[in-house]
C-alpha positions in Angstrom: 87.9 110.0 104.1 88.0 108.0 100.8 88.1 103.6 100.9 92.0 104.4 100.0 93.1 105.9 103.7 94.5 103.8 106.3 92.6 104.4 109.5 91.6 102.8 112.6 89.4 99.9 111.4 86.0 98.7 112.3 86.2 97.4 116.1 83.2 95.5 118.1 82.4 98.8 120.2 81.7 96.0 123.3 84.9 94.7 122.9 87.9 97.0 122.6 91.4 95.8 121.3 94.0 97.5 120.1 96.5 94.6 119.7 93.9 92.7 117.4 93.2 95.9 115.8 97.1 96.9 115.1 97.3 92.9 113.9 94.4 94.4 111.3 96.2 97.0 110.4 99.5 95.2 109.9 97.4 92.3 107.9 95.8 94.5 105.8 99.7 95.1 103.5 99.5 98.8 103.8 102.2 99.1 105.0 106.1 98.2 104.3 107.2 96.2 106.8 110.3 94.5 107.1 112.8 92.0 109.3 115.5 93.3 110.4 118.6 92.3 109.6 119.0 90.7 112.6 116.2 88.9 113.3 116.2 85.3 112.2 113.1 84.0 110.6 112.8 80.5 111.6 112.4 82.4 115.4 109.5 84.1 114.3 108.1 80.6 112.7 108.8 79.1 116.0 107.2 81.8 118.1 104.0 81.5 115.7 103.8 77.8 115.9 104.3 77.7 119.8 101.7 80.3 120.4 98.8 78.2 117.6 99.9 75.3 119.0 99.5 76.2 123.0 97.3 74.5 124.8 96.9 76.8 127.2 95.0 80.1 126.6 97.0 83.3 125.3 96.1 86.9 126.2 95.1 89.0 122.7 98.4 90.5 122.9 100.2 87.3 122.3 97.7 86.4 119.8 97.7 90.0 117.9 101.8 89.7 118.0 101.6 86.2 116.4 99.2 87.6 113.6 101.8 90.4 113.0 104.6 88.5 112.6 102.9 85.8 110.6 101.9 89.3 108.1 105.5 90.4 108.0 106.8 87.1 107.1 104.4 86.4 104.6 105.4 89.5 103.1 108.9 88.8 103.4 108.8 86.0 102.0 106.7 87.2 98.7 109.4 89.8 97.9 112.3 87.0 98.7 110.0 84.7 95.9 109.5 87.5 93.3 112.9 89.3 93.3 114.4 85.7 92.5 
């Protein structure tokens, strides 16, 4: 398997997570993600924020999902700024 192919990445074998390593995955800009046309950005801000800014403890899945959108935003927002 050459550096190039998208696999399952590295995980602490004493601590398995799928969510965190999906977030990895979706972090990494592999792949072409994209909103769809119906979701609103500024909801996916607003999820982010409230999930960094919690006081309380999140689950990994919470946290992973946060990551995620945070990726596909970030690259949302790169082809907005460079198709402009």
């Amino acid at each position: 398997m050459s550096e190039d192919d998208v696999g399952i990445p590295d995980s602490d074998p004493q601590h398995i997570d799928p969510a965190g390593d999906l977030a990895a995955l979706v972090e990494s800009g592999k792949f072409d993600l994209e909103l769809s046309e119906d979701q609103d950005p500024e909801d996916l801000r607003e999820f982010i924020k409230s999930v960094e800014n919690s006081d309380d403890p999140t689950d990994p899945g919470t946290n992973a999902t946060a990551r995620m959108a945070r990726a596909i935003l970030e690259q949302t927002d790169r082809e907005t700024s460079s198709s402009e």
